[in-house]
Structures are given as structure tokens and as C-alpha cells.
C-alpha positions as CSV (number, residue, x, y, z in Angstrom):
1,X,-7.5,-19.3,17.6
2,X,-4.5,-17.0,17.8
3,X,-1.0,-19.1,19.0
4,X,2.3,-18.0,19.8
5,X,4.4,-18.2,16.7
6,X,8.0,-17.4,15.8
7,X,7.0,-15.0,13.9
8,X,4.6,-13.0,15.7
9,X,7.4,-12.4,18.5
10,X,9.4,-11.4,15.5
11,X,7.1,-8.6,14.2
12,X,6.8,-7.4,17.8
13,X,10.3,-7.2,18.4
14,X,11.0,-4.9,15.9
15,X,12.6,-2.4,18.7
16,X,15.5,-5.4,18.9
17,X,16.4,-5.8,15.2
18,X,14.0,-8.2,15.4
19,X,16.4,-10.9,17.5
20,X,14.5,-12.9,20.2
21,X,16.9,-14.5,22.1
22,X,18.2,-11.2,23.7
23,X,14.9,-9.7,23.7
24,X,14.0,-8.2,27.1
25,X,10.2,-6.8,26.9
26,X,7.9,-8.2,24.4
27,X,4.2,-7.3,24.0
28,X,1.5,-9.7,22.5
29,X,-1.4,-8.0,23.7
30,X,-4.9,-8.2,22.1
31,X,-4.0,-11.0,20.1
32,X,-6.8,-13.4,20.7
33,X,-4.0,-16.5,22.2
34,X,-5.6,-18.9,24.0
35,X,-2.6,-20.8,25.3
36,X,0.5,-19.6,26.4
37,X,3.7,-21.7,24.9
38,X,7.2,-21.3,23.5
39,X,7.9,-17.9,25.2
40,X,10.1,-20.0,28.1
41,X,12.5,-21.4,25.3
42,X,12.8,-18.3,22.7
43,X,12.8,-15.6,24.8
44,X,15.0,-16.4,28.1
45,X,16.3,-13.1,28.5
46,X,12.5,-10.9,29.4
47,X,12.3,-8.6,31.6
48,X,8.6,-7.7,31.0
49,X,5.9,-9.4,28.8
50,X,2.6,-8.2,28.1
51,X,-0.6,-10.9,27.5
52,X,-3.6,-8.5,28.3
53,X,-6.6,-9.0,26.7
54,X,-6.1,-11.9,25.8
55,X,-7.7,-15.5,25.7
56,X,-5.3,-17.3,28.0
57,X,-6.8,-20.0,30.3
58,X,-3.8,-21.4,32.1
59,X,-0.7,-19.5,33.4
60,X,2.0,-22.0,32.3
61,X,5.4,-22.2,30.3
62,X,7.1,-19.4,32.0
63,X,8.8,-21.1,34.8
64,X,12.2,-20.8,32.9
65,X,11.9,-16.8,32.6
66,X,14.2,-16.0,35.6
67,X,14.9,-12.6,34.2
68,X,11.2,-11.8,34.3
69,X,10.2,-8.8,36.9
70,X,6.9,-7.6,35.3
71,X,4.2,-10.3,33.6
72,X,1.1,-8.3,32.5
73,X,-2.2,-11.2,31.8
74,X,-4.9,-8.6,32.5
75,X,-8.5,-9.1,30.7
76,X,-7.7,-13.2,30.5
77,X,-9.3,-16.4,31.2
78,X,-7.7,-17.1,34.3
79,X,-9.2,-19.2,37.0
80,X,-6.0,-20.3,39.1
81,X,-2.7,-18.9,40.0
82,X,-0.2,-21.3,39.2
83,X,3.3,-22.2,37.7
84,X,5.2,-19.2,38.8
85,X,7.3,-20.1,41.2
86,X,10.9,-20.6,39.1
87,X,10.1,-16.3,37.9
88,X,12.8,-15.7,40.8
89,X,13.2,-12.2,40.0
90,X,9.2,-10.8,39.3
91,X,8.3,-8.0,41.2
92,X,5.0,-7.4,39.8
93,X,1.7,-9.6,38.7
94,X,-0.9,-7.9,37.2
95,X,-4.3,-10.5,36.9
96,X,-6.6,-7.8,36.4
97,X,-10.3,-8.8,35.6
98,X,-9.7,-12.6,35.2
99,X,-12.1,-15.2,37.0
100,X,-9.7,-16.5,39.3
101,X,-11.9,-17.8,42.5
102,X,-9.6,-20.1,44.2
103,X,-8.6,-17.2,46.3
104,X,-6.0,-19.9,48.4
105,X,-4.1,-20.2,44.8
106,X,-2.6,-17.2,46.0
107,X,0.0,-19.0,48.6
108,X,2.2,-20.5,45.6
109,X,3.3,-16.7,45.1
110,X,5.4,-17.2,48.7
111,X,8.2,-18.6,46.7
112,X,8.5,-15.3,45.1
113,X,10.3,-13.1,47.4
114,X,10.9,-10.0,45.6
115,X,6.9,-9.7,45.1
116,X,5.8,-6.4,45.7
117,X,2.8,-5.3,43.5
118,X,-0.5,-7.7,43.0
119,X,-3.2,-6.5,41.1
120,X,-6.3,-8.7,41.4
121,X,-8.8,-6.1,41.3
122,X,-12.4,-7.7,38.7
123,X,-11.6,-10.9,39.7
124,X,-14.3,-13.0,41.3
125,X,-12.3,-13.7,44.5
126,X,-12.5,-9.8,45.3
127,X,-16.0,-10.0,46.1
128,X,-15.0,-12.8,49.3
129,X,-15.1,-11.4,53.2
130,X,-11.9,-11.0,54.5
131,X,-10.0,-10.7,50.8
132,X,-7.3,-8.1,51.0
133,X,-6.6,-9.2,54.8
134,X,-6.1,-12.8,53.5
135,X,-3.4,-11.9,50.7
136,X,-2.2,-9.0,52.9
137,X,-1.0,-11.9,55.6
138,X,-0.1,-14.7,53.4
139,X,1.7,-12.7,51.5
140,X,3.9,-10.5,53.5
141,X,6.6,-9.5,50.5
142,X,3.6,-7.7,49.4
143,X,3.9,-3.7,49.4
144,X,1.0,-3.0,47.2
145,X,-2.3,-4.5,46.9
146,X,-4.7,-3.4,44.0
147,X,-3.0,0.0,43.5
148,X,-3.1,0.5,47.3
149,X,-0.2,0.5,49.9
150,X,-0.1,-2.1,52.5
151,X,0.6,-0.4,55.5
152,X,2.6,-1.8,58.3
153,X,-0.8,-2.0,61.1
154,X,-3.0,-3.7,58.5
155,X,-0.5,-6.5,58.2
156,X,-0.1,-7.2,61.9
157,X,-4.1,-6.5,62.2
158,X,-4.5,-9.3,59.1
159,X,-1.5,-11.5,60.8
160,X,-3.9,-11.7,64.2
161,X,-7.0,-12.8,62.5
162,X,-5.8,-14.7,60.0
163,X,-7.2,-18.4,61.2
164,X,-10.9,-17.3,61.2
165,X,-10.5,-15.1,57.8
166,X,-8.9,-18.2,56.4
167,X,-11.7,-20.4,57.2
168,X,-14.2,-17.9,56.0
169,X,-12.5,-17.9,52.4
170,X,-12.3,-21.0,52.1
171,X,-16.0,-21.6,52.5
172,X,-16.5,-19.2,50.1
173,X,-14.2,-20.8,47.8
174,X,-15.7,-24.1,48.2
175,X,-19.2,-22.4,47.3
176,X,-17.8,-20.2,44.2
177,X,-16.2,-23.9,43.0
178,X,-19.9,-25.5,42.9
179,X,-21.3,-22.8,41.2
180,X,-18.4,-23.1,38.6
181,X,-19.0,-26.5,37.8
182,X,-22.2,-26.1,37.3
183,X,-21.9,-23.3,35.0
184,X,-19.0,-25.0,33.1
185,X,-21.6,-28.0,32.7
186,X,-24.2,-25.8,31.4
187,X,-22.1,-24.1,29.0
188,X,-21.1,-27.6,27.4
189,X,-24.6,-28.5,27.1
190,X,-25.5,-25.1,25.1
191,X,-22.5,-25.7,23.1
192,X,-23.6,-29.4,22.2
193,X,-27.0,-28.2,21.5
194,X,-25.8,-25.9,18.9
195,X,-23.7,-28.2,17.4
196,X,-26.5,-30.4,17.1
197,X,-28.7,-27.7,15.7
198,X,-26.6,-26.4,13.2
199,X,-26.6,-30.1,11.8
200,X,-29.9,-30.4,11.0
201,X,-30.2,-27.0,9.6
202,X,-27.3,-28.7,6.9
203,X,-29.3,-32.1,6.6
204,X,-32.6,-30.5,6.0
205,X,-31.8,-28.8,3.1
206,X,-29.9,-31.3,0.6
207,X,-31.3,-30.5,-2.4
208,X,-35.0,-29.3,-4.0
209,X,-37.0,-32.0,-2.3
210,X,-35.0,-33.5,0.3
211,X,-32.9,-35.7,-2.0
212,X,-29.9,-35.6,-4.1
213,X,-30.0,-36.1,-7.5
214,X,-26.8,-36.6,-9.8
215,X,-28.4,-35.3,-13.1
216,X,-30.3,-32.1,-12.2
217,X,-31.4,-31.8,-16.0
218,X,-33.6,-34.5,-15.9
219,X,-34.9,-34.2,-13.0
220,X,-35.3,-30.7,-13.0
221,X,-39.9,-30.5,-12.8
222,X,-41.8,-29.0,-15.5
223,X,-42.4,-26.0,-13.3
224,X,-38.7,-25.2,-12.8
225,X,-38.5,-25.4,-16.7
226,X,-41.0,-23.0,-17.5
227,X,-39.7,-20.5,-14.8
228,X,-36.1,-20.7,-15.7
229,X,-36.0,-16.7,-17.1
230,X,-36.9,-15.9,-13.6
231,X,-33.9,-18.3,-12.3
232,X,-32.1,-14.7,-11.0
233,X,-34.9,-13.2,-9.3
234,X,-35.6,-16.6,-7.2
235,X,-31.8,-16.3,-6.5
236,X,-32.0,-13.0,-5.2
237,X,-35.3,-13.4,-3.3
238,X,-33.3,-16.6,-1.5
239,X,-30.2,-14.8,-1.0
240,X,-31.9,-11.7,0.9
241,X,-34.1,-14.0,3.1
242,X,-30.8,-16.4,3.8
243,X,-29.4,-12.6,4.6
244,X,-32.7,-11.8,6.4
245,X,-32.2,-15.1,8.6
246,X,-28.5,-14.2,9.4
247,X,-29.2,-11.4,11.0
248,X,-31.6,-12.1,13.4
249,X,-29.5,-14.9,14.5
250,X,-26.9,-12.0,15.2
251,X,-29.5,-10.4,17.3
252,X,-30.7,-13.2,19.2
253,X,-27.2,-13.9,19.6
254,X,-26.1,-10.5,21.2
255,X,-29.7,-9.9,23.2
256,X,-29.5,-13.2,24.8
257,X,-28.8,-13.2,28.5
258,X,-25.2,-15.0,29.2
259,X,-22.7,-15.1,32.2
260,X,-19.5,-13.9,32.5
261,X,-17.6,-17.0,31.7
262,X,-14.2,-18.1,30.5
263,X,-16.9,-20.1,28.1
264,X,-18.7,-16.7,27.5
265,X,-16.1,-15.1,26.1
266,X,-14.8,-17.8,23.9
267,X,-18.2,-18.0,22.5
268,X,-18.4,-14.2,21.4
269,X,-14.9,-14.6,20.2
270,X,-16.4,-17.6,17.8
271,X,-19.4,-15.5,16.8
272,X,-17.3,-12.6,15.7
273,X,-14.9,-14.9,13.7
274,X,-17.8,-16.5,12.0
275,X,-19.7,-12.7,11.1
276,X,-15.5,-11.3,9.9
277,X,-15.6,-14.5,7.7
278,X,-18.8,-14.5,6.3
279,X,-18.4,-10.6,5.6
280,X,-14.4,-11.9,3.7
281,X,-16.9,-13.7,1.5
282,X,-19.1,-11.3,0.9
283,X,-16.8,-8.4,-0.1
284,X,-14.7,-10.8,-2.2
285,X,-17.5,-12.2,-4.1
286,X,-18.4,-8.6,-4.6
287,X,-15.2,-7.6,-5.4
288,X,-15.1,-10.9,-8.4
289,X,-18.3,-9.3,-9.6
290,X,-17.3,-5.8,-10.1
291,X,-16.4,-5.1,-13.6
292,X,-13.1,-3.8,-14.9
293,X,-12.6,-0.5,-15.2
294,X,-12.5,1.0,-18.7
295,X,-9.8,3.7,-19.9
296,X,-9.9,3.5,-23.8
297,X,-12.8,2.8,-25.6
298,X,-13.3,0.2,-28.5
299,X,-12.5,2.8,-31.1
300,X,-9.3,3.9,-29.4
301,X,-10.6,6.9,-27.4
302,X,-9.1,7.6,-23.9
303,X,-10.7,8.5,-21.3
304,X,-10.7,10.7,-17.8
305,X,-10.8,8.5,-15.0
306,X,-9.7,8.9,-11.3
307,X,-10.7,6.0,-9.2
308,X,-8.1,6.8,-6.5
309,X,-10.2,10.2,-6.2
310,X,-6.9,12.0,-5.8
311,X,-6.5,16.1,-6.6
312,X,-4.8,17.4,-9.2
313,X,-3.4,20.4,-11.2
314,X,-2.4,20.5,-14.8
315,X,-0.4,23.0,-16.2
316,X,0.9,24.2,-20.0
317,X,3.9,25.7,-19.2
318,X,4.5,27.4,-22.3
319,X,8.1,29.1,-21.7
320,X,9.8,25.9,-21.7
321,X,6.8,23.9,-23.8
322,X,5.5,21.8,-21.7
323,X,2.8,20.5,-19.7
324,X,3.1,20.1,-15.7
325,X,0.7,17.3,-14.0
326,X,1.1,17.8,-9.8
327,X,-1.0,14.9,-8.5
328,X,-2.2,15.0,-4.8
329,X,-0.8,11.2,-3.6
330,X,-1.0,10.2,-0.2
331,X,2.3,12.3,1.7
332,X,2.9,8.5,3.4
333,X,2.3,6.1,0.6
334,X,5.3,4.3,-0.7
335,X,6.5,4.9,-3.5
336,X,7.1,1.5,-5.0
337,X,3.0,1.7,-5.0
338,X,2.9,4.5,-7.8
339,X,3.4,3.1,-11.0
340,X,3.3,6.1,-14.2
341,X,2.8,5.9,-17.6
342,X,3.1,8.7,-20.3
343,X,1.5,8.6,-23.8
344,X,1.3,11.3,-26.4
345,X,-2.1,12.1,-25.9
346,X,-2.7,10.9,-22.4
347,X,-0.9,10.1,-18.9
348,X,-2.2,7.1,-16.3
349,X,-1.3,6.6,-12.6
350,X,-1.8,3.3,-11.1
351,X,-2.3,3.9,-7.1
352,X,-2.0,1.1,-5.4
353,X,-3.9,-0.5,-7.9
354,X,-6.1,2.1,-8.7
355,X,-6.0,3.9,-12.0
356,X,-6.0,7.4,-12.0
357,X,-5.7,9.3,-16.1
358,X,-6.3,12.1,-17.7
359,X,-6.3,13.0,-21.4
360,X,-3.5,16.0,-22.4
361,X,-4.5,19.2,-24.3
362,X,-1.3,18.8,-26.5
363,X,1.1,15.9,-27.9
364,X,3.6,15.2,-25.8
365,X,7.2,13.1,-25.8
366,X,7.0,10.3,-23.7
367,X,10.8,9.4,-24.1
368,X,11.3,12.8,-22.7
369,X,9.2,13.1,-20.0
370,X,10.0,12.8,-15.9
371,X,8.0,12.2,-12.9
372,X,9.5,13.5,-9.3
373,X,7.9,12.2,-6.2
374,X,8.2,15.9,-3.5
375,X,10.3,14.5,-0.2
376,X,8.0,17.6,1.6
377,X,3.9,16.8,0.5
378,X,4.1,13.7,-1.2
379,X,2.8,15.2,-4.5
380,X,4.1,13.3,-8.2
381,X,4.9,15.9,-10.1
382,X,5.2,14.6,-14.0
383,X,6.9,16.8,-16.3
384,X,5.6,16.2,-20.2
385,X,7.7,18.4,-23.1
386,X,5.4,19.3,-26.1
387,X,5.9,17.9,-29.7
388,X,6.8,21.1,-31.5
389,X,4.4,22.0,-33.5
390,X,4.5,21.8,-37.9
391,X,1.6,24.0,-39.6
392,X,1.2,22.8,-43.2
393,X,-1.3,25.2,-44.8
394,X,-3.3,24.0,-47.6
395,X,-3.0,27.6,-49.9
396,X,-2.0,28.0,-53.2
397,X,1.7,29.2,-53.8
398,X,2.3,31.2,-56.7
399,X,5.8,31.1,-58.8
400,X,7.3,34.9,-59.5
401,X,8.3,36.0,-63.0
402,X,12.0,35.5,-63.8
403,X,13.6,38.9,-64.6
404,X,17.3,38.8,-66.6
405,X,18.9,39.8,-63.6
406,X,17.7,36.6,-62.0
407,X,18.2,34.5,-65.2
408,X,21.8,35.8,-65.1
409,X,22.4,34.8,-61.5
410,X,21.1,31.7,-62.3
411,X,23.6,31.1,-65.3
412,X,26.5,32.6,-63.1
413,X,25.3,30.1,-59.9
414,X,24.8,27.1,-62.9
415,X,28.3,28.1,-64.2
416,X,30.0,27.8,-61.0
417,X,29.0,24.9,-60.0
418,X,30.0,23.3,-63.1
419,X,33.9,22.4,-63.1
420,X,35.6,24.0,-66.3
421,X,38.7,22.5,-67.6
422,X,40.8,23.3,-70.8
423,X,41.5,21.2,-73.5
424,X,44.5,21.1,-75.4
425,X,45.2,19.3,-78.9
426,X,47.7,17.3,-78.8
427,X,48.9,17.8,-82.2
428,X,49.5,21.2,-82.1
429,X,51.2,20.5,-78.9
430,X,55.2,21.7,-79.2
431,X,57.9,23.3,-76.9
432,X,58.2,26.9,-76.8
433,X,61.3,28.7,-78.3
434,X,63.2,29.6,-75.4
435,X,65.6,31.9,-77.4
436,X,62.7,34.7,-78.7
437,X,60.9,34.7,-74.6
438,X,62.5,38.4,-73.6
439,X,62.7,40.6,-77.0
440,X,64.0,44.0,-77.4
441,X,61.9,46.6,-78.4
442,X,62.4,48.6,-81.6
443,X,61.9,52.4,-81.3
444,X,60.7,54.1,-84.1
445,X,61.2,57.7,-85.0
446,X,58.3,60.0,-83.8
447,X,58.1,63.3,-85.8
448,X,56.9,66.2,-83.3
449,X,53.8,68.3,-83.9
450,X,52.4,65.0,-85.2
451,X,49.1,63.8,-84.4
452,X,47.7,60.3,-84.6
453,X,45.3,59.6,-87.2
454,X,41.6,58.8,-86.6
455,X,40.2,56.1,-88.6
456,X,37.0,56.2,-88.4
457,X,35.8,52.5,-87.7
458,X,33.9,51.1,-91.2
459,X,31.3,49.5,-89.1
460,X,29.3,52.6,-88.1
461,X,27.4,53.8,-91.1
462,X,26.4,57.3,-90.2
463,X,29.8,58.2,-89.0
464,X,31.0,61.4,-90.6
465,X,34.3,63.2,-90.3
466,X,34.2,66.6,-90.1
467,X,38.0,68.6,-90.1
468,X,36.6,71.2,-88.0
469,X,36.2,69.4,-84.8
470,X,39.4,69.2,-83.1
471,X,40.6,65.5,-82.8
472,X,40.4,63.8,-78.9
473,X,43.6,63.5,-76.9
């Protein structure tokens, strides 16, 4: 059963900041409400409300609504006008295909004065002798009828005749009434009956044999004992008859001949409720049964998965070393949805729960990388630098012969980087004679024509002097 909540005027009033006092059109259509409350004390200000297709029996809490000019309760469960007479300003009633068949109901809508469109078109009352003549005179604010304008000849034609066209609706109405209460009497009958059923369908079937038993291990029967490998396979064969079952209730249900009844349509609504639950089950027991899904093996592997079945693009950019994902993610999805995470030899997505990754040709820096969501297609675009690459070679490295001229290098290197210093004895140690530091040179007499001496040095043994051979200069 849908209601009128606080909250569900809130979500629909989104165009208003989501304030309801000042609100001045609201629309709660298709909402399955079956009573109509609260509107009269939240929402004083409205102008025009929408309640089609709905579930609403009674017209009722909107006599406080003087604002109100348009009220929309098309495709309801309407039987009786009613309750409108403090909507001062409304201007336009729309009761569309409702069951309304007190057709004299209409006569509490003369307090409205500023009346001037009635829809009543698919309601039972339509089908009456003497219909649009009836409203056309009793209601003389009226411009339009049913999407059709009243015309000043009809309503003075309508105005003449009105006592006998009022008698004749009101038999009508009095017959239509009968035929309602015994419809609303049969309808409460089925409805019992079905209760009824439905509890012996849930007594008949306790336990294995009709009775309960608090210790099903001993009294489990031999027979059960020596089947119980096949315990699955008897659940399964149960489980698809139950399933079997279920469904042909749904089609007797929708094949079988019914009226249309505020009671009819509250019992489809009911059905449906019952088959959206029973399928909530279903997919959530399925959904508990499904096994996780498994990106690295037991031995440490990772693996290509993309569950969200998303496209994608991977790149090795090698001018600036390194590799480009572009991932396809919905252009609308939000992106506090996508969560990312980079490892060296693999990068995962989780959309909206759903894991997509992929394994990388190269090692990559995950303290380096960067995702960027595009503003334009909605892409992630995750930018992964490369670990630069070390080749260590297993070959054999040969040492080169030392020549001198390297071994000298080698001293001259070793000798410059050892620090030299100079060591002086202290007992030798004196002042110097300051008198003897500049000391004048002695000449010496040099004859002319006189020619130094060469003594030839005692240390080469071959040397001979021969007088011929000019002496060097």
C-alpha cells in the first residue's frame, strides 16, 4: 500500500528546493496511494496536484487547499464526489475513468463558482440517459464538459427538461447502487474464500507426514536414510514443481473473468506485489548463491577479467615510457562509483561494484601513476609510467693487460691522492745567518782566446778524446 509521506512530497518537489510549505504544484502520480491524507496541512499553498493513476477510493483531506485551481484524480477508485466544497478557487476537476455512479453527487460542486472544466468521461455514470444535460443544468459555472464546450442553447434546452431528466437519473442511479452492492458483496466473499484457501494449503503441509517433529534425526524413516545422497535432486525436483504450481496460479489468475471494480483493481495490485516479491526472493537467493569472482589465483597469478563488459584501449606510449589504459565507462555514471587501483604488473576498476582488470605488458609505478575521468565521453583515462629498465647480462668480462703507461698513471693518480708532508729534525733545527743572505759576487779574471776544458765524464767507459774534433760551443 503506497501512503502519502513527508518525504515522498519532498522528492517530488525537487523544482522548490525541496520546501513544501510554499510549494505550488506537486505531482504524485502512479504511486499506488490508496488514501489521500496530509496534503491539506503540508502543502497549503497548491495550485495544482496531480493523483492520476492512482488507488484513491475517497476524495477527502483537501478542503483546506484554497489556493487549489487544478486537482487531477484520473484512473482512481472513485465512486462519489465529495469534500470539495472549501477548494474556493478550483477551476478544473478532472475524474477521468473512475466508477463514480452516483451521478446526483455532482450538485455539491455548486459551491464552487469558478468551475469551468469537468472531465467525467469512463466513468459509469456516462453511460445514464440524460447525462451531459443533467450536469450541463445543475451545474451552470460549467463551460466545458468532457473536453466539449457547453454552448449557450444546450443549457437553456437542459434548464427546460431538467425535472423529467432528473427523475430518469435518478432511477438509474438507484439501479447502478443495487448492482454495486451486490458486486461489493461478491467481491468479499471471493476474497474470504481465498483467505480460507490459502490456509489450508499452509496447514496441509506441516511437515513429512502431517506432523511436526522436534528431532528430525530420529525420526527421519529408513528410507530417507538410505536416499540422503540424492537429498539435492528431491530438492530440485520439489522446487521446480512448487515453480510449476506458481505459475499456473498466475495464469488462472490473469484468464479468469473479473469486473471492473474498485475491488478488481486492488486485487491485481495485490497479485503483482506478491509475483515483485516472490521474484526479490528469488534474484537475491540467486544472487547469495553466485560465487565470488576470482582475479588472482592461489599461486599469485592475476588475471583478465571485465565483468562490467566495458571497452577499452591500452596503449605503450613509448616517448614518454608509459602505458595509457582509456576505459569506455558509462558518459553519465558518477564518478564517486569508479574506484581504481594500480599495481606493478596489473590495474583493476571497480564499477559500481563490478570489477573490471587487466594484466600490463610492462612494470609500472604505482606511486606515479594518474587516472583522469574526460568531462566530454565519460572515458577514465589511467596514465601508468614504466619502471626503467636494468639489463644485467650474464657474460664473462675480461681484465686488459696493464701497460707502464697505465702503471705510471696509476702511481701518479695513487700519489696524488696521498697527502705529502715534510719532516724536519728538530735537532738540526737553527736560525739562519741573516748577515751572509745577499753575497757579492767575486769576478775572476778570464784570459781571452781561452776555451773551457772538456772532461770527459769517468763513468762512460768507451769515451775517447780525440784533439781533432773541434770542442762544442
Amino acid at each position: 500500500m503506497g501512503r502519502i509521506t513527508e518525504d515522498l512530497i519532498r522528492r517530488n518537489a525537487e523544482h522548490n528546493d525541496c520546501i513544501i510549505f510554499s510549494l505550488e504544484e506537486l505531482s504524485l502520480h502512479q504511486q499506488e496511494i490508496e488514501k489521500l491524507e496530509h496534503i491539506d496541512k503540508w502543502c497549503r499553498d497548491l495550485k495544482i496536484l496531480y493523483l492520476q493513476n492512482n488507488l484513491i477510493g475517497k476524495i477527502e483531506n483537501v478542503s483546506r487547499l484554497k489556493k487549489l485551481e487544478y486537482l487531477n484524480l484520473a484512473l482512481n477508485n472513485i465512486e462519489k464526489i465529495e469534500n470539495l466544497e472549501g477548494c474556493e478557487r478550483l477551476t478544473k476537476l478532472d475524474l477521468t475513468v473512475n466508477f463514480i455512479g452516483e451521478l446526483s453527487s455532482i450538485k455539491t460542486l455548486q459551491h464552487n463558482i469558478h468551475l469551468k472544466e469537468l472531465f467525467l468521461m469512463g466513468n459509469p455514470c456516462t453511460d445514464f440517459d440524460g447525462y451531459r444535460q443533467f450536469v450541463v443544468a445543475t451545474l451552470q459555472q460549467l463551460k466545458w464538459l468532457d473536453g466539449k464546450e457547453i454552448e449557450r442553447s444546450e443549457r437553456i434546452q437542459a434548464l427546460q427538461n431538467y425535472p423529467v431528466i432528473e427523475q430518469q437519473v435518478r432511477e438509474q442511479e438507484n439501479a447502478y447502487c443495487l448492482k454495486r452492492a451486490k458486486d461489493k458483496e461478491e467481491a468479499q466473499r471471493k476474497l474470504q474464500e481465498e483467505h480460507e484457501n490459502e490456509d489450508k494449503r499452509k496447514r496441509s503441509n506441516p511437515g513429512f507426514d502431517g506432523r511436526w517433529y522436534t528431532d528430525i534425526s530420529a525420526t527421519l524413516p529408513s528410507s530417507l536414510e538410505s536416499n540422503h545422497l540424492q537429498a539435492p535432486e528431491i530438492q530440485e525436483e520439489e522446487h521446480n514443481k512448487k515453480k510449476l504450481d506458481e505459475n499456473e496460479d498466475d495464469l488462472e489468475f490473469w484468464n479468469k473473468p473479473s469486473l471492473f471494480t474498485p475491488e478488481s483493481r486492488l486485487e491485481t495490485l495485490r497479485h503483482t506485489e506478491k509475483q515483485r516479491k516472490k521474484q526479490e526472493k528469488l534474484s537475491e537467493r540467486k544472487k547469495k548463491v553466485k560465487p565470488p569472482r576470482i582475479l588472482i589465483t592461489e599461486d599469485g597469478k592475476a588475471l583478465n577479467v571485465n565483468e562490467p563488459k566495458l571497452e577499452f584501449s591500452l596503449k605503450d606510449d613509448e616517448k614518454r615510457n608509459q602505458i595509457i589504459l582509456d576505459l569506455a565507462v558509462y558518459r553519465y555514471m558518477d564518478t564517486s562509483l569508479i574506484d581504481v587501483d594500480v599495481q606493478p604488473t596489473y590495474v583493476r576498476v571497480l564499477v559500481k561494484g563490478k570489477p573490471f582488470q587487466l594484466v600490463l605488458p610492462a612494470e609500472v609505478k604505482p606511486d606515479s601513476s594518474s587516472a583522469k575521468r574526460s568531462q566530454t565521453t565519460g572515458h577514465l583515462v589511467i596514465c601508468m609510467p614504466k619502471v626503467e629498465e636494468i639489463i644485467t647480462g650474464g657474460r664473462q668480462t675480461f681484465k686488459p693487460m696493464k701497460t707502464t703507461l697505465d702503471s705510471g698513471r696509476e702511481q701518479t693518480s695513487s700519489r696524488s691522492k696521498r697527502i705529502e708532508k715534510l719532516e724536519v729534525d728538530p735537532s738540526k733545527h737553527s736560525f739562519p745567518d741573516v748577515t751572509n743572505i745577499v753575497q757579492e759576487k767575486k769576478h775572476t779574471p778570464r784570459r781571452l782566446g781561452s776555451e773551457p776544458k772538456i772532461i770527459p765524464s769517468e763513468e762512460d767507459p768507451d769515451f775517447e778524446d780525440n784533439p781533432e774534433v773541434p770542442p762544442l760551443i
